[in-house]
DSSP file (Angstrom, degrees, kcal/mol; ACC not computed):
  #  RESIDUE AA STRUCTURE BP1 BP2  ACC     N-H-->O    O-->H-N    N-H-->O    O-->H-N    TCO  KAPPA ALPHA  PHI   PSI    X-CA   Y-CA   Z-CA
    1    1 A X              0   0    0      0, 0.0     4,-0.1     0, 0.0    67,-0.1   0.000 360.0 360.0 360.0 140.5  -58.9 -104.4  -50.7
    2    2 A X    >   -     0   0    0      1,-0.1     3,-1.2     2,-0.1    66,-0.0  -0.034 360.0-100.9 -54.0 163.7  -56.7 -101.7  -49.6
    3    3 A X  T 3  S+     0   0    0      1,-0.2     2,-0.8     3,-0.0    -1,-0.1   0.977 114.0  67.5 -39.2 -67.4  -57.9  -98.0  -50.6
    4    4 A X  T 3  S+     0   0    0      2,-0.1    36,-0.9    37,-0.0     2,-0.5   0.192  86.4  77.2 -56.9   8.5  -55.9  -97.7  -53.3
    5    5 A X  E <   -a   40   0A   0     -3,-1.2     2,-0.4    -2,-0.8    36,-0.2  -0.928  69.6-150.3-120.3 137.2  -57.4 -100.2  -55.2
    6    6 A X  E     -a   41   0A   0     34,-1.3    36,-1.7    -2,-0.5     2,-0.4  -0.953  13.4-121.6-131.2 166.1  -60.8  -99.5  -57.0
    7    7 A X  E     -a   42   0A   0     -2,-0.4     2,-0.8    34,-0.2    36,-0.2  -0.532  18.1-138.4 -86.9 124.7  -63.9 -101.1  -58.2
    8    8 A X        +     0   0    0     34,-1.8    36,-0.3    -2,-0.4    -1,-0.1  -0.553  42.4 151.6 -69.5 126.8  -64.9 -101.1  -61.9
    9    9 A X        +     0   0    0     -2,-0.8    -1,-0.2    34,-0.1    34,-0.0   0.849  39.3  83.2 -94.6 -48.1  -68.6 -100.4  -61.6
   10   10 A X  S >> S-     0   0    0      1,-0.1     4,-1.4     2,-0.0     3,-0.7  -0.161  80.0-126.5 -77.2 145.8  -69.7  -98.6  -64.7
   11   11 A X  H 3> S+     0   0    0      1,-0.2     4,-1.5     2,-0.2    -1,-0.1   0.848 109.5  57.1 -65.3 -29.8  -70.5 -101.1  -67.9
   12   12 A X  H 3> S+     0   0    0      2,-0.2     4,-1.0     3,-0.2    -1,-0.2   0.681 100.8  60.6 -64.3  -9.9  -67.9  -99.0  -70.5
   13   13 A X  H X> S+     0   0    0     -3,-0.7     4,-2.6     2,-0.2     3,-2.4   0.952 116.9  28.8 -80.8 -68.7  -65.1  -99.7  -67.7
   14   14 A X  H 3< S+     0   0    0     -4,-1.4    -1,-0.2     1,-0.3    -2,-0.2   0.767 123.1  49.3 -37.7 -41.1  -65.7 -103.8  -68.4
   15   15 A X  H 3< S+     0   0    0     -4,-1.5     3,-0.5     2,-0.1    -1,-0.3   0.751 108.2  52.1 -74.8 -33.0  -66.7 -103.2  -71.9
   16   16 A X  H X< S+     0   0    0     -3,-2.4     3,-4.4    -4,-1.0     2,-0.7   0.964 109.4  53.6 -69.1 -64.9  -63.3 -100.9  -72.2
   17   17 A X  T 3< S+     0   0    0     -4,-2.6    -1,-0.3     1,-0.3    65,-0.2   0.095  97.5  70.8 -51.5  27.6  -61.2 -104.4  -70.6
   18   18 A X  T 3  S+     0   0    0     -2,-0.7    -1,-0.3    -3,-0.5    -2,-0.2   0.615  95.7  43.5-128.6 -38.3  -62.8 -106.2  -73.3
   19   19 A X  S <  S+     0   0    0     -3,-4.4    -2,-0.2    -4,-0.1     3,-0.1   0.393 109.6  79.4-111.4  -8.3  -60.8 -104.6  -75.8
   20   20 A X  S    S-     0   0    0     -4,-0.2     2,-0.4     1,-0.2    13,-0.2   0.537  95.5 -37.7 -20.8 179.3  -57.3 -105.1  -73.4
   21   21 A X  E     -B   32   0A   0     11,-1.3    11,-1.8    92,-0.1     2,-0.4  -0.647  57.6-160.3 -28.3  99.7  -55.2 -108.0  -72.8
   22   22 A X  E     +B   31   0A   0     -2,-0.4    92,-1.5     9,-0.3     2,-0.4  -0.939  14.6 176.1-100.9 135.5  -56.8 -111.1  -72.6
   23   23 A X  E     -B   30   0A   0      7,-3.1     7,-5.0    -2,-0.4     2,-0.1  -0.937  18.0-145.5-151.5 125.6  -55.4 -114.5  -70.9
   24   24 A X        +     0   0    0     -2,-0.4     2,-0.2     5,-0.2     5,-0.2  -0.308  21.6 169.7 -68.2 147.3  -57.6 -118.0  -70.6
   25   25 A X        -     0   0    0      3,-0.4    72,-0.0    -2,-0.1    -2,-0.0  -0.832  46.6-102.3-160.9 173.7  -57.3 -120.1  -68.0
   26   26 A X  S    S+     0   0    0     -2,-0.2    62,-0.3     1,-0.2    63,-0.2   0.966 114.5  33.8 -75.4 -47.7  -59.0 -122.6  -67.1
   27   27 A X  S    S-     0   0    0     61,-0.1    59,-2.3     1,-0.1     2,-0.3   0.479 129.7  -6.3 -90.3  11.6  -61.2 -121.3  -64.2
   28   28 A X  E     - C   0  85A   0     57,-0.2     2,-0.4    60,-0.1    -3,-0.4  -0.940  62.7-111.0 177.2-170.9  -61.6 -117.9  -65.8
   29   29 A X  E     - C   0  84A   0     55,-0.8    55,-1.2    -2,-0.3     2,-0.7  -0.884  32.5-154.5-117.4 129.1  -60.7 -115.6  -68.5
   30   30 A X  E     -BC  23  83A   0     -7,-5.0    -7,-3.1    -2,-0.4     2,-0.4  -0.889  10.4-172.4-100.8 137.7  -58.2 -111.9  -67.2
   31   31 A X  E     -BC  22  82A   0     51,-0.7    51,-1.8    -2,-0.7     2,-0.3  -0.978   4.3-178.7-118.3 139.8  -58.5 -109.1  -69.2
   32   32 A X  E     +B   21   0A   0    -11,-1.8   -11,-1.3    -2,-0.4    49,-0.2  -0.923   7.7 164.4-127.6 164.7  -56.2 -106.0  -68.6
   33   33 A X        -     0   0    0     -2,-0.3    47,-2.6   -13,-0.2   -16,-0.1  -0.641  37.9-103.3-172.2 118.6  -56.2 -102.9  -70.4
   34   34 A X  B     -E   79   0B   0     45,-0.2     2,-0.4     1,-0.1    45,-0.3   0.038  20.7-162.9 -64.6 166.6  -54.6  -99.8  -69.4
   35   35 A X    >   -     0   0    0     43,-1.9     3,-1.1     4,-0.2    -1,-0.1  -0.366  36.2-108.4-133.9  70.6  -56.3  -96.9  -68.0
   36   36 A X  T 3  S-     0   0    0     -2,-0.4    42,-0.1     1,-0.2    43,-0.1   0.739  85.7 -37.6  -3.6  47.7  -54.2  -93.6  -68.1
   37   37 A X  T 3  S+     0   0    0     41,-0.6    -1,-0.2     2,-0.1     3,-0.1   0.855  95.5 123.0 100.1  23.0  -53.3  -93.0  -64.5
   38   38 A X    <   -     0   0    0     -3,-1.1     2,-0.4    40,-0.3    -2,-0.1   0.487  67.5-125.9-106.5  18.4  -56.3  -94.1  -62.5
   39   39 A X        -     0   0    0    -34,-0.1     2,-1.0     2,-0.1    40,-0.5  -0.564  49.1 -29.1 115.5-134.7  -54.5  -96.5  -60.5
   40   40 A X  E     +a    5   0A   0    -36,-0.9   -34,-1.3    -2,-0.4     2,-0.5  -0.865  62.4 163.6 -97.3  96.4  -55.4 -100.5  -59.9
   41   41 A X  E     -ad   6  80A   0     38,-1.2    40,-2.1    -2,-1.0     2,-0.3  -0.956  15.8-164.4-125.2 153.7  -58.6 -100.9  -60.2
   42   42 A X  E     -ad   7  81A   0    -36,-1.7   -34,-1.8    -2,-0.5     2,-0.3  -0.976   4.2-163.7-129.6 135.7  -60.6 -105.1  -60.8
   43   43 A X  E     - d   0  82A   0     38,-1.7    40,-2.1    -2,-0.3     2,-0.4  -0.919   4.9-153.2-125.1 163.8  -63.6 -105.7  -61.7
   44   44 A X  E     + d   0  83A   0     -2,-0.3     2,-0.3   -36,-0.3    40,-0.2  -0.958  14.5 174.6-123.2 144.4  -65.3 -109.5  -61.2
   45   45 A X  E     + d   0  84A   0     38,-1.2    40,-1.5    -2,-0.4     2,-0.2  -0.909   4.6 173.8-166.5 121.8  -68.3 -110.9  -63.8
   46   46 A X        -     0   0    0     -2,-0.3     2,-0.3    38,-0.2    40,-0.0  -0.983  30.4-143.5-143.0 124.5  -69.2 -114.5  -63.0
   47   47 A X    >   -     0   0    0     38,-0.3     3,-1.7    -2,-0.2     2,-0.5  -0.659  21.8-108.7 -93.4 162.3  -72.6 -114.9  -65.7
   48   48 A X  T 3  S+     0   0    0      1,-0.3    -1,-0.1    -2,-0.3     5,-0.0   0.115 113.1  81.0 -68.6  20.0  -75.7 -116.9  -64.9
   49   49 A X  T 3  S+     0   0    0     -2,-0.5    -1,-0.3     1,-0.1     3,-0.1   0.610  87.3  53.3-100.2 -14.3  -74.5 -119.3  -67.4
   50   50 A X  S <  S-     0   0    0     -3,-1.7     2,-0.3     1,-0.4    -2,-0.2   0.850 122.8 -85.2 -81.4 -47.8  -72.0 -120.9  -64.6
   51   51 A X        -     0   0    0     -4,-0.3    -1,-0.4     1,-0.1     5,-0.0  -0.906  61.4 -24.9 153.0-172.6  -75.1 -121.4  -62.1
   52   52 A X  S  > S-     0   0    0     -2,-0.3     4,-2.3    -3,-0.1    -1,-0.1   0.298  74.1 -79.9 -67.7-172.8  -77.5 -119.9  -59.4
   53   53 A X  H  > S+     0   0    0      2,-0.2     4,-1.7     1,-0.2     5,-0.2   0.890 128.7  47.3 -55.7 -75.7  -76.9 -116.9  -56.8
   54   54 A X  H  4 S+     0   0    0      2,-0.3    -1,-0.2     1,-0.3     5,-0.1   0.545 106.4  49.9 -74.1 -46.9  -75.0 -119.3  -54.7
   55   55 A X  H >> S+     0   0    0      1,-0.2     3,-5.9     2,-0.2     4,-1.6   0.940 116.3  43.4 -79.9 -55.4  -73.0 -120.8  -56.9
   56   56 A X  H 3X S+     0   0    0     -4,-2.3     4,-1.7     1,-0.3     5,-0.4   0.948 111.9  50.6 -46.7 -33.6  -71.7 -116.9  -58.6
   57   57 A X  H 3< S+     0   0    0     -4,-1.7    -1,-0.3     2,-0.2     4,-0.3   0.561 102.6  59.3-108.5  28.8  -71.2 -115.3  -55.8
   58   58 A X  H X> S+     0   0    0     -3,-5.9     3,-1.7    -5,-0.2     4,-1.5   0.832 115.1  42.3 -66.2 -65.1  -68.9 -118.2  -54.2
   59   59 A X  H >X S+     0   0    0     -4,-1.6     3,-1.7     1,-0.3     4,-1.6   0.792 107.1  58.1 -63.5 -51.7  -66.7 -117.7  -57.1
   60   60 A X  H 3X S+     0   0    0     -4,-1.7     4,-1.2     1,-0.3    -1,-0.3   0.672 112.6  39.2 -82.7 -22.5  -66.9 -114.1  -57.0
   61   61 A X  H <> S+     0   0    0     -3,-1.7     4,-1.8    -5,-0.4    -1,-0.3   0.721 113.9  58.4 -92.6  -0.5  -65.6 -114.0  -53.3
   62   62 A X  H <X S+     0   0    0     -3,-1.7     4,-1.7    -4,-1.5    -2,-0.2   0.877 110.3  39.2 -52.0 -49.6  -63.3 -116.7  -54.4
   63   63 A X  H  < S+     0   0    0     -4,-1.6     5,-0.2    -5,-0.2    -3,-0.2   0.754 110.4  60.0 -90.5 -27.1  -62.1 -114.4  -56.9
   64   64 A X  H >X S+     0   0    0     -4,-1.2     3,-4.9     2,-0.2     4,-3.4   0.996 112.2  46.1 -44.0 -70.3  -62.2 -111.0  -54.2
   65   65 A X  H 3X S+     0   0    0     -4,-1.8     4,-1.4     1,-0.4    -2,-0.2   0.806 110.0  47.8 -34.1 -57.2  -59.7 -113.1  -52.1
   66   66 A X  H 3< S+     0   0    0     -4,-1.7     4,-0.4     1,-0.3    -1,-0.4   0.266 117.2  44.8 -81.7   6.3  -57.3 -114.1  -55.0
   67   67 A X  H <> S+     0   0    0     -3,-4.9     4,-1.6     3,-0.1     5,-0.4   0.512 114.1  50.5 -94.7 -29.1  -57.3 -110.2  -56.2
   68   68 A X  H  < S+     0   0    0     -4,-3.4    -2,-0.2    -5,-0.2    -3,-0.2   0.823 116.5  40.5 -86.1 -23.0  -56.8 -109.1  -52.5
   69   69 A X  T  < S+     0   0    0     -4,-1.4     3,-0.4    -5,-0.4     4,-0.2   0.851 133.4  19.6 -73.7 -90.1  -53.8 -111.7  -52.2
   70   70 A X  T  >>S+     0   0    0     -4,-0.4     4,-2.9     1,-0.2     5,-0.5   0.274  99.9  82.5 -75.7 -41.5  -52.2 -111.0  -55.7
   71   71 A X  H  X5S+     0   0    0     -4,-1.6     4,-0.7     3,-0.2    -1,-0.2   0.864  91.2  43.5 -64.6 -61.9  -53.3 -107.9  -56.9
   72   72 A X  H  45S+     0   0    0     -3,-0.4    -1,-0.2    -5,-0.4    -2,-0.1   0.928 126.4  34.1 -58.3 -46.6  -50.7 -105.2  -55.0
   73   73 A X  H  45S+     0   0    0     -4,-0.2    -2,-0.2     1,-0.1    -1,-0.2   0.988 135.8  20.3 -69.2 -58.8  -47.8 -107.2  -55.6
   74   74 A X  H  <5S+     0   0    0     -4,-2.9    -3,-0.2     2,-0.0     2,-0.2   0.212  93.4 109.1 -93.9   7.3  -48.7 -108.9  -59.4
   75   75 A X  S  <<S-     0   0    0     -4,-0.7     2,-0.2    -5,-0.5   -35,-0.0  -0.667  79.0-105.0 -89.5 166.7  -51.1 -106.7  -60.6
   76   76 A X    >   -     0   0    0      3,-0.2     3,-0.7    -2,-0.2     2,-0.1  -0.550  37.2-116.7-130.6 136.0  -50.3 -104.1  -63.7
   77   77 A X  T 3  S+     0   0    0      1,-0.2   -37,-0.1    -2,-0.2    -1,-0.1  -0.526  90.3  10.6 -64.0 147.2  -49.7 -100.6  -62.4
   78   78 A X  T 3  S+     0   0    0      1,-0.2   -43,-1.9    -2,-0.1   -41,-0.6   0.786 105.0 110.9  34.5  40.3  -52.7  -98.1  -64.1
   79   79 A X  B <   -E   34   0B   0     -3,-0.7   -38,-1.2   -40,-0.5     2,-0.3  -0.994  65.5-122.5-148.7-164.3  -54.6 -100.4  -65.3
   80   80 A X  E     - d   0  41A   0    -47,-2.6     2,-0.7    -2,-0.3   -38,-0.2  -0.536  23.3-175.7 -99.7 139.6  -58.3 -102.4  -65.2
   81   81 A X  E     - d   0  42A   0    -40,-2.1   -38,-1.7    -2,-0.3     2,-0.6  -0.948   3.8-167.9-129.3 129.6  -58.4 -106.0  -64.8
   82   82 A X  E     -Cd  31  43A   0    -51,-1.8     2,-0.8    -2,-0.7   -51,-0.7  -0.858  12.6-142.9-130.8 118.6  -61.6 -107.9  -64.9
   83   83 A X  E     -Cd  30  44A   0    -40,-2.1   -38,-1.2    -2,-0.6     2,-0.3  -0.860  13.2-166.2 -93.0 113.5  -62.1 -111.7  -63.9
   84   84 A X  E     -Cd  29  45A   0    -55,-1.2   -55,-0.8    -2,-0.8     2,-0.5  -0.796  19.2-129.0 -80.9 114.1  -64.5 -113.4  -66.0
   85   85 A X  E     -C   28   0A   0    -40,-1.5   -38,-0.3    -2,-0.3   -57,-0.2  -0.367  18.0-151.4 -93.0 153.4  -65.6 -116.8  -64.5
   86   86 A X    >   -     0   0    0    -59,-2.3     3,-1.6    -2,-0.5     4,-0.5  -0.421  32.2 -97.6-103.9-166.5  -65.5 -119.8  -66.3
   87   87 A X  G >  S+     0   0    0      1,-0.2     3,-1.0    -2,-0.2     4,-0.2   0.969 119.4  37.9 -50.2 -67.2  -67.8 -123.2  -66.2
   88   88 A X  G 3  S+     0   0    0    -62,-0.3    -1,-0.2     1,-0.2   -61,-0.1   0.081  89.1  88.2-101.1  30.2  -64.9 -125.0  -63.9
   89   89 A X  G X  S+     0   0    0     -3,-1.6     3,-0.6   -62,-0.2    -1,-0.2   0.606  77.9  62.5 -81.9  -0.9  -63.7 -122.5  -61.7
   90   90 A X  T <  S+     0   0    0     -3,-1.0    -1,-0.2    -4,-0.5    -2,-0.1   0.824 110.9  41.2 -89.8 -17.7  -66.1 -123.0  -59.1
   91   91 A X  T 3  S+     0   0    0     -4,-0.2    -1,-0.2     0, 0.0     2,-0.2   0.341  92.2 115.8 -93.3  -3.3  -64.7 -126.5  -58.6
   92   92 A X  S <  S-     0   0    0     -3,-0.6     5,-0.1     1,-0.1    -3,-0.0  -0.528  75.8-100.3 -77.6 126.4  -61.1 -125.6  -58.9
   93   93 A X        -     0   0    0     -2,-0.2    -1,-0.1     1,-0.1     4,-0.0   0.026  27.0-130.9 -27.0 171.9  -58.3 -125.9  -56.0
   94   94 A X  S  > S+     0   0    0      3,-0.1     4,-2.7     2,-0.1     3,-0.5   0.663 107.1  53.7 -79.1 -44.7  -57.8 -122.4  -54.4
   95   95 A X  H  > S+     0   0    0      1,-0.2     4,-0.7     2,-0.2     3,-0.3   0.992 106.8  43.8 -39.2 -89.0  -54.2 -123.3  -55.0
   96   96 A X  H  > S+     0   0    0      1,-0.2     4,-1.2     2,-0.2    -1,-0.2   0.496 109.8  54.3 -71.3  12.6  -54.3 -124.0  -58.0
   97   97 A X  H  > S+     0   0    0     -3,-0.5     4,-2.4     2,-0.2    -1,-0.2   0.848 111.4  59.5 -77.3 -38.4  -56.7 -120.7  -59.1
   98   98 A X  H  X S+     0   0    0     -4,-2.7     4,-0.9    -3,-0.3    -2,-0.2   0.572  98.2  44.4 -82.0   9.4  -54.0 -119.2  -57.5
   99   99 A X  H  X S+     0   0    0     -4,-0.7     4,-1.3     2,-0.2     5,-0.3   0.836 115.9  56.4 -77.7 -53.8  -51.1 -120.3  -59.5
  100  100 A X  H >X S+     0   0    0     -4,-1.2     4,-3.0     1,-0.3     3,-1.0   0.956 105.4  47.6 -35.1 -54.7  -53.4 -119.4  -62.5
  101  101 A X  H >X S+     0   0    0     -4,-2.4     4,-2.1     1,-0.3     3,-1.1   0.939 110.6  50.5 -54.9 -62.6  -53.9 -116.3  -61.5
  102  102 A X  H 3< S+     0   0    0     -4,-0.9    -1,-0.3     1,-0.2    -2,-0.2   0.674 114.2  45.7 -40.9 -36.3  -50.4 -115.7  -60.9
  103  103 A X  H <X S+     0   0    0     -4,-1.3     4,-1.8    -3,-1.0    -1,-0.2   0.590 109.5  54.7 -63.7 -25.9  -49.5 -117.0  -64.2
  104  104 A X  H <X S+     0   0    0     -4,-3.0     4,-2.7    -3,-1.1    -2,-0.2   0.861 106.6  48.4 -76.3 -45.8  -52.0 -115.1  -65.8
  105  105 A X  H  X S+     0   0    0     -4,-2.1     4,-0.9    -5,-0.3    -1,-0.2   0.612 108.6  60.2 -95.1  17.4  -50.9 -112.0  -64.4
  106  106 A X  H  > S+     0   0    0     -5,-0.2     4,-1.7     2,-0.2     5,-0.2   0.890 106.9  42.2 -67.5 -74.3  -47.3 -113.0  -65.6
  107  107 A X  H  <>S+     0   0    0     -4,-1.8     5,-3.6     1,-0.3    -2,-0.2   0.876 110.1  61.0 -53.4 -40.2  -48.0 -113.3  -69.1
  108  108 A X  H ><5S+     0   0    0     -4,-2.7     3,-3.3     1,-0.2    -1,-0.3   0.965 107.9  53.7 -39.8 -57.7  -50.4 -109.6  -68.7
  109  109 A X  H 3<5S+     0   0    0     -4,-0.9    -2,-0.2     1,-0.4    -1,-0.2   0.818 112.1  35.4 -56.7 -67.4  -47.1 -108.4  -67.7
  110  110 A X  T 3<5S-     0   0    0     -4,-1.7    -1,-0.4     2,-0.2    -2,-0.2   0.084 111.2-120.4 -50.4  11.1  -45.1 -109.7  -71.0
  111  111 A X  T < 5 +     0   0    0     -3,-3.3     2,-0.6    -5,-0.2    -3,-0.2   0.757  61.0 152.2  23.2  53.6  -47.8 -109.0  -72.8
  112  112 A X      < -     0   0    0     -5,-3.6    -1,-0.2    -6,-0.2    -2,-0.2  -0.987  21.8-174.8-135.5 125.0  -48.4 -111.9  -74.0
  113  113 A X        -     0   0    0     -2,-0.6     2,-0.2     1,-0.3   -90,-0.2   0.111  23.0-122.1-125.1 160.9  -52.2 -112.3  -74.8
  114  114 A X        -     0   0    0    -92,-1.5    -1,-0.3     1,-0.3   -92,-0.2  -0.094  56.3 -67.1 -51.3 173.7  -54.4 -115.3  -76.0
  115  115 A X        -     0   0    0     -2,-0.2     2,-0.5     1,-0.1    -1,-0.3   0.672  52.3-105.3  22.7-176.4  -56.4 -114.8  -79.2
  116  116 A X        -     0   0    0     -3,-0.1    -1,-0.1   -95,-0.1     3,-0.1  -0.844  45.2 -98.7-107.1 147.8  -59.1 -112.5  -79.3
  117  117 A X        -     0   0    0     -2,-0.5     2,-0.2     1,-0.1     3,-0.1  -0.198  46.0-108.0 -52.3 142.7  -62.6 -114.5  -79.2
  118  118 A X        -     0   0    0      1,-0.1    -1,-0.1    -3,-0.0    -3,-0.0  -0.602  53.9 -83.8 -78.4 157.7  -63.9 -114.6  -83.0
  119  119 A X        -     0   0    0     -2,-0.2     2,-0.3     1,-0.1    -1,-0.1   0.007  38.6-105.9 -64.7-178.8  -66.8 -112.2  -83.2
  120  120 A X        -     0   0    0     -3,-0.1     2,-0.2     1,-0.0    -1,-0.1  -0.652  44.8-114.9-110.0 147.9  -70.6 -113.2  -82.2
  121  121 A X        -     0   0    0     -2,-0.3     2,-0.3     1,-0.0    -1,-0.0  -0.672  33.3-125.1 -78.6 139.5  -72.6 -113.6  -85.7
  122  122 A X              0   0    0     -2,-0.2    -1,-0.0     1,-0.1    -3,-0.0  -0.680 360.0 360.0 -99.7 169.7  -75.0 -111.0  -85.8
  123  123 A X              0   0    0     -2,-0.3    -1,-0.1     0, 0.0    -2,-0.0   0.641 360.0 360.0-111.9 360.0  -78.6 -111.9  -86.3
């Protein structure tokens, strides 16, 4: 990634995109949400629910690549975007994650969202 680009590290940054933009796809979920003038920054969260070491951190340089292609040109000025992976991105064309992506970050752009997830029941 160029300089100019940073990494969300801290858990409120992810937790922040949570409350953002959201757009499904099939091999993963973007969230944007702006962040008052700290530039471009992505963050990537592929959960052990997908599969082993091996398998996340394919997809998560899968997903490096396709922000490091996409990101300067299609990516939202000031704010965070975070790639969530889903069950059948690890098996997904490269092509076509990267039409997703592209689409995905179309729609960010129009602001035009998915749903919000219904809430978790609490126990």
């Amino acid at each position: 990634m160029p300089p100019d680009f940073k990494i969300l590290t801290k858990r409120a940054d992810f937790l922040g995109a949570n409350k953002g933009l959201r757009v499904a796809r099939p091999g993963f979920v973007l969230l944007t949400r702006a962040n008052d003038g700290q530039g471009k920054r992505y963050g990537i969260t592929v959960t052990k629910r997908i599969g082993n070491a091996v398998v996340r951190n394919r997809m998560k340089r899968r997903f490096r690549a396709l922000l490091r292609e996409l990101l300067p040109e299609e990516g939202l000025p000031d704010t965070d975007h975070v790639l969530i992976g889903r069950e059948g991105g690890i098996e997904r064309n490269y092509g076509k994650l990267r039409d997703e992506l592209f689409a995905a970050f179309s729609r960010a752009r129009d602001g035009k969202g998915d749903p919000p997830r219904r809430p978790r029941p609490k126990r």
